[in-house]
N, C-alpha and C positions, 0 to 999 in steps of 0.2 A: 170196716169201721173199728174194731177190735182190736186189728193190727194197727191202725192210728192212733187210738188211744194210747195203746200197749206203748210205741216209739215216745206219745208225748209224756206219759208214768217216768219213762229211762231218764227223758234228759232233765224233768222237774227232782227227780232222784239223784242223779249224779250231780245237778248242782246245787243243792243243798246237804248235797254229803260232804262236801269242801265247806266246813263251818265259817272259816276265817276267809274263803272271797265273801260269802253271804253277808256276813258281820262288815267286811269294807263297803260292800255298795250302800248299805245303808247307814253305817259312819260318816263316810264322808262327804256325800250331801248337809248332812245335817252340821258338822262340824264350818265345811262352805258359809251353809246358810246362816249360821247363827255367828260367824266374823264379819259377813257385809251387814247382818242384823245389829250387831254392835256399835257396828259406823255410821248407818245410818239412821238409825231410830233413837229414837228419845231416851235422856238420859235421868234417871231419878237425884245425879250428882249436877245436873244442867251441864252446859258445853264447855265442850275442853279448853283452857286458857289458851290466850295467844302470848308465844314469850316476845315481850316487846321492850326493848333498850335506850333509853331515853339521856339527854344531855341537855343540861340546865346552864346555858352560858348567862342569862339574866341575872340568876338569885338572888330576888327580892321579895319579897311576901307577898306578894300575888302568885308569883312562879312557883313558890315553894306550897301553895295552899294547890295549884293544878297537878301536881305531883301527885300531893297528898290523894286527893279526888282519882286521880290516875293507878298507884296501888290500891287503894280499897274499890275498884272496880274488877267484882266476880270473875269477868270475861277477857283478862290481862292478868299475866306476870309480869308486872314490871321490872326491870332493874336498871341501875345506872350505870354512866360506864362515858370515860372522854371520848368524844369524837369520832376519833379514829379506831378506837377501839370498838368502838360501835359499828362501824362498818365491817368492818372484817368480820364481827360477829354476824352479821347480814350475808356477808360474802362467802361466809363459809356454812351458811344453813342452819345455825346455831339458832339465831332471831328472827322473825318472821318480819320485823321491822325494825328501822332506829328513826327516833325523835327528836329531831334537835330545836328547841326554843332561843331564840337569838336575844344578842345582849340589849336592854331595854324594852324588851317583849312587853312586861307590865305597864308600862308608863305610857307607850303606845299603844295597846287594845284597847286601856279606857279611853282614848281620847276616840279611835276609830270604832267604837259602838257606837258615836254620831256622828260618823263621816267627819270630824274636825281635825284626824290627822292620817296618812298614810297608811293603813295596814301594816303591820309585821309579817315579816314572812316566814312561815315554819318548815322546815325543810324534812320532807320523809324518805328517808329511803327504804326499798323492799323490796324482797328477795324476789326478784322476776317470775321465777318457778310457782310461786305463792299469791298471783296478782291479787285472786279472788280477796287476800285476807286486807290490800291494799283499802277500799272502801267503807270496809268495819274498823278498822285504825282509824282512820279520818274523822268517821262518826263520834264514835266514841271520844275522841279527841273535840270534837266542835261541842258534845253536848258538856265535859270537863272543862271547859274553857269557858263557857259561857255564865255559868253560875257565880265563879270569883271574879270574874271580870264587871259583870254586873250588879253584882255587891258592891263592887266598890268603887266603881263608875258613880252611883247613886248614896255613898255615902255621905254621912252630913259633912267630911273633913276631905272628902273627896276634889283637887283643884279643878278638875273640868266644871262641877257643878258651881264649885266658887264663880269658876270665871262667867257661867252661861248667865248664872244670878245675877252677878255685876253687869252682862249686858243687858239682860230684862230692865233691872233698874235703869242703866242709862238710857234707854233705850227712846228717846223724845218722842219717836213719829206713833208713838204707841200713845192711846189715852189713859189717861190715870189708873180709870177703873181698871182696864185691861193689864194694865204693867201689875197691876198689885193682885192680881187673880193669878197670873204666871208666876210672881214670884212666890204667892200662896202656893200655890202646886210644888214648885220646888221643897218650902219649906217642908211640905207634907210627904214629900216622897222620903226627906231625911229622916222625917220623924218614924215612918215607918219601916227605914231598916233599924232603927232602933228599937224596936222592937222585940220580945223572946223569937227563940225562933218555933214555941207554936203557933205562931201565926196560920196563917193557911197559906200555902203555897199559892194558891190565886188570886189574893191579896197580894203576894209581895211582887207576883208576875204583873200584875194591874196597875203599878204604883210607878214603873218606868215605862210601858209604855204610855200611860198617860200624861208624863212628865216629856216625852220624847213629842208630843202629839203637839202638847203648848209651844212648844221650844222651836217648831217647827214654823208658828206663826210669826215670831220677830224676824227683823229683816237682818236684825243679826245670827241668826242660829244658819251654818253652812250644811245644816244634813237636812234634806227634803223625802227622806223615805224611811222616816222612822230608824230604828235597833236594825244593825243587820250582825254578819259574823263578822265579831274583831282583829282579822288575824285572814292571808291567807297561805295558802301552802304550795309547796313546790313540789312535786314527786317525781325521785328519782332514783332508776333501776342499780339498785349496788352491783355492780356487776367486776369484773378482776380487772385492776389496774391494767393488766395486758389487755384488755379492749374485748374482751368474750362479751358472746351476744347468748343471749339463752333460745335452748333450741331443743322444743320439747322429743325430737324423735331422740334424743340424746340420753334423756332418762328412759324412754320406752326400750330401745334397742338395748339399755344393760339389763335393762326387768326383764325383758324375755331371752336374752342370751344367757341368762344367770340361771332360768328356769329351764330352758332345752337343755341345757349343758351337765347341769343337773342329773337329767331324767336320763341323759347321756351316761354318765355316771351309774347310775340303777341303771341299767343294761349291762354295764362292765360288770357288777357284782353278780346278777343273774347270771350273766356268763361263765363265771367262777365255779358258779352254783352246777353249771350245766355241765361242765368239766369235771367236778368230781363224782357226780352223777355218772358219767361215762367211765370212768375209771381211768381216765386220762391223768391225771395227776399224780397214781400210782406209777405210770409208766415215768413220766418225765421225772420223778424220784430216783429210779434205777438210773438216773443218768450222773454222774459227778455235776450236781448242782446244788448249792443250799437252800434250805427254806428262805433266805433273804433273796439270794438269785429268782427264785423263780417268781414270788412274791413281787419284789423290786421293781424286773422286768414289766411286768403285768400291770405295774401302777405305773412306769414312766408311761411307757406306751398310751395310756389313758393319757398323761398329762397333756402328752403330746398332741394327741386328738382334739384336748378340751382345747389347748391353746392355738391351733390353726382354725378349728370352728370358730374360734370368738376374731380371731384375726380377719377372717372371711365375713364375716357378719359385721364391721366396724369397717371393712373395706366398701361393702354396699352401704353401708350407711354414710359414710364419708361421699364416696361416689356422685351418690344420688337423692340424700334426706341432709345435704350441708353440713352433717355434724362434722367438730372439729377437736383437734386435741388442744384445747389451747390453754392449759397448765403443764403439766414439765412430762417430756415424753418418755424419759426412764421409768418418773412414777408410772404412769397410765401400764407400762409394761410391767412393773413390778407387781401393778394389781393383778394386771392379766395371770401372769405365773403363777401369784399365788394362790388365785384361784381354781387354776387349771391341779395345782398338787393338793388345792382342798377337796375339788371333784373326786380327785386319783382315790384318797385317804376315806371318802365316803362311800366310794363304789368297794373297796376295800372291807371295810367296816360292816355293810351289805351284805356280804358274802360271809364273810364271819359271825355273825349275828342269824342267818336263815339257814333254815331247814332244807326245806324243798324249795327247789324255782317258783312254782305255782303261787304258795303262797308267800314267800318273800315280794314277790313282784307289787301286788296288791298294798301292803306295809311298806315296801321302799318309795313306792309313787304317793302314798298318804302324805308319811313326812317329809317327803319334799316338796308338796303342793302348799303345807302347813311351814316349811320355813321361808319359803316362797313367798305368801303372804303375806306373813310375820313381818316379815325383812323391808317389807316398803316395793316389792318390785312389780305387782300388780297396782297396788295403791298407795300415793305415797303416802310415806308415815305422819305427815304431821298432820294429819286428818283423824289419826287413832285418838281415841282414849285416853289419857292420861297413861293408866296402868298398862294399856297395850303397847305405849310406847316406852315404857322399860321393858316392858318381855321383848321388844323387838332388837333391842341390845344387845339381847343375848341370841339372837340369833348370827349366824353365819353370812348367812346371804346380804342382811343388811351391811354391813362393811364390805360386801362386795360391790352393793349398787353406788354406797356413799364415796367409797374409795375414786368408782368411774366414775359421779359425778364431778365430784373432786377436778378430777384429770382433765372431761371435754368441759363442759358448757360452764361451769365455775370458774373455771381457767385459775387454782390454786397451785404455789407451788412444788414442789417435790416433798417438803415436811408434811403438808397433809395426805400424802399417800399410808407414812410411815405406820399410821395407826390403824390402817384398814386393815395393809399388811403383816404388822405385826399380829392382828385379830386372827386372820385367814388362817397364818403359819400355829398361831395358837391352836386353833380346830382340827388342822392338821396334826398337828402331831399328837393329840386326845384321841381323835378317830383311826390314826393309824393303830396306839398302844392298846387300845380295845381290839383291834384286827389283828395283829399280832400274837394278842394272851386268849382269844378265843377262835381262832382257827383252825375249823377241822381239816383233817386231809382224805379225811373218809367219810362216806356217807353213814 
């Protein structure tokens, strides 16, 4: 018994004589837990906006007061933007929707809040990847639409109510009494959006259904079920003029290819590490080679690696999960490269930055689970934070995932590779110049 204790003393000793693994296992849980804590728990700032892009072909003052209503709602960024413009901002992940209100939207909702003319049709497009945020647009959209519409549907200068009035009046098969109680209602409904507006909300909600109620007993009034919604909508996937279809294994397969490839990487630098541990690196010194030669070599080779891995990994996935490249195939390949030499430049930087194997290992698998995250390629980003989504900017990995988006299931062409790439080659060459100016050759 003595001697079992004695063994379990050694090994509770020799692992917490290693400060810095002790210090990870308990980092990074806690760091884990308190980014999906972020995402998914309550916010004391309420929820994060949805950026939504809107086009006003109507404008006319009913239109221009739904707008209104539409930016001062907490749970939308709005902004404006033609048509076309609009979509592409959808199409390239920018927008989470676009909104388009069609020419004579106003003139039409008042009259179809009582069935007396045709609906409008409002046309939504949104970003397929994003469906979930499709039904909270709508909403929000129906409860903004309904408040100007119904103002002014019921106002005293309003023509539908003109014309309903005028047919109460005419209205013969109606008895006196009855004609002059409906047209009181109407009166009363006018007087009452006349009204300040502190009135009580329950009152001025009471004052057109009531009005819709009368309206409903002439054999002139064509709506028989009351108020309904003014307006209806068409929904439609912005997807790339070249015909892509969205195909969620498309984002998964660059989220975890980004992340092995990665950790691929942290092996390359530990490697490094293990070499000059051994004294290997002394020896290939003695050979006519420069410190770029040997350096150099050692990050192509990685690149090389990274980029048949992700080749292999987009072959099964094409294969057998439908994904397809259907934006411009140089881009998709330029992403690929530059990520394979962002890898190379961080396995690089790895090794220049640690100490021992041991404990680099530990510390190199941290930050890359944390830009990993970061970056959108476990979760996607427009689900963060506000503020998490500028830190996510600066991460690496996200212009590796946005760039592949980009390429398959977006189907954008070759101009929006340019910025991923550009991004990647930018970290690249920061992670290399830190690998370079801090490089030991000895332990």
């Amino acid at each position: 018994m003595n001697a079992f204790i004695a063994l379990v003393r050694k090994d509770l000793v020799l692992h917490f004589s290693n400060r810095r693994a002790v210090l990870m296992s308990v980092v990074a849980p806690i760091l884990i837990a308190a980014f999906f804590g972020s995402l998914f728990g309550a916010s004391d700032k309420g929820p994060a906006q949805i950026p939504v892009v809107l086009t006003d072909l109507d404008q006319s003052e009913l239109s221009a007061r739904i707008v209104a209503n539409l930016r001062g709602d907490p749970a939308l960024r709005l902004s404006e933007a033609p048509i076309a413009e609009a979509q592409a901002q959808v199409r390239a992940g920018k927008q989470r929707a676009a909104v388009l209100l069609p020419a004579g939207f106003g003139a039409q909702a008042s009259k179809a809040l009582f069935g007396a003319a045709t609906k409008p049709e409002v046309v939504v497009f949104y970003d397929p990847s994003q469906a979930m945020v499709l039904p909270m647009v709508k909403g929000l959209l129906a409860q903004h639409v309904m408040e100007p519409v119904s103002q002014s549907a019921f106002s005293s200068d309003s023509p539908v109510v003109r014309d309903m009035r005028a047919q109460m009046q005419q209205a013969g098969k109606l008895p006196d009494e009855r004609r002059q109680a409906l047209v009181s209602k109407f009166d009363s409904g006018a007087r009452l959006q006349a009204l300040p507006a502190s009135a009580s909300a329950a009152d001025a909600a009471a004052a057109p259904v009531a009005t819709s109620e009368s309206a409903a007993v002439g054999a002139a009034t064509p709506a028989r079920g009351g108020l309904g919604i003014p307006f209806s909508t068409h929904d439609e996937a912005a997807v790339s003029e070249l015909g892509a279809q969205y195909n969620s294994y498309a984002h998964s397969f660059a989220g975890m290819g980004v992340q092995f490839i990665l950790l691929m990487g942290v092996d390359m630098g530990v490697g490094l590490l293990l070499m000059r541990r051994m004294g290997l690196w002394k020896r290939l010194r003695a050979a006519p080679l420069s410190k770029a030669q040997l350096l150099g070599s050692r990050t192509a080779s990685c690149a090389l690696i990274g980029l048949l891995v992700f080749a292999v990994v987009y072959a099964v996935a094409m294969a057998f999960f439908r994904v397809r490249i259907s934006g411009s195939v140089p881009g998709f390949v330029a992403v690929l490269v530059a990520f394979a030499l962002l890898t190379s430049s961080f396995g690089l930087m790895i090794a220049a930055l640690g100490r021992t194997p041991d404990a680099t290992r530990g510390l190199a698998i941290l930050a890359t689970l944390l830009m990993v995250m970061l970056g959108g390629a476990w979760v996607p980003s427009f689900i963060f934070p506000p503020w998490l989504q500028t830190v996510s900017m600066w991460m690496p990995t996200h212009w590796a995932v946005d760039g592949l988006d980009a390429m398959t299931w977006r189907g954008l062409p070759l101009q929006a590779a340019l910025l991923p790439v550009a991004a990647m080659l930018g970290f690249t060459l920061l992670f290399s110049a830190v690998a370079l100016s801090r490089f030991q050759w000895e332990e």
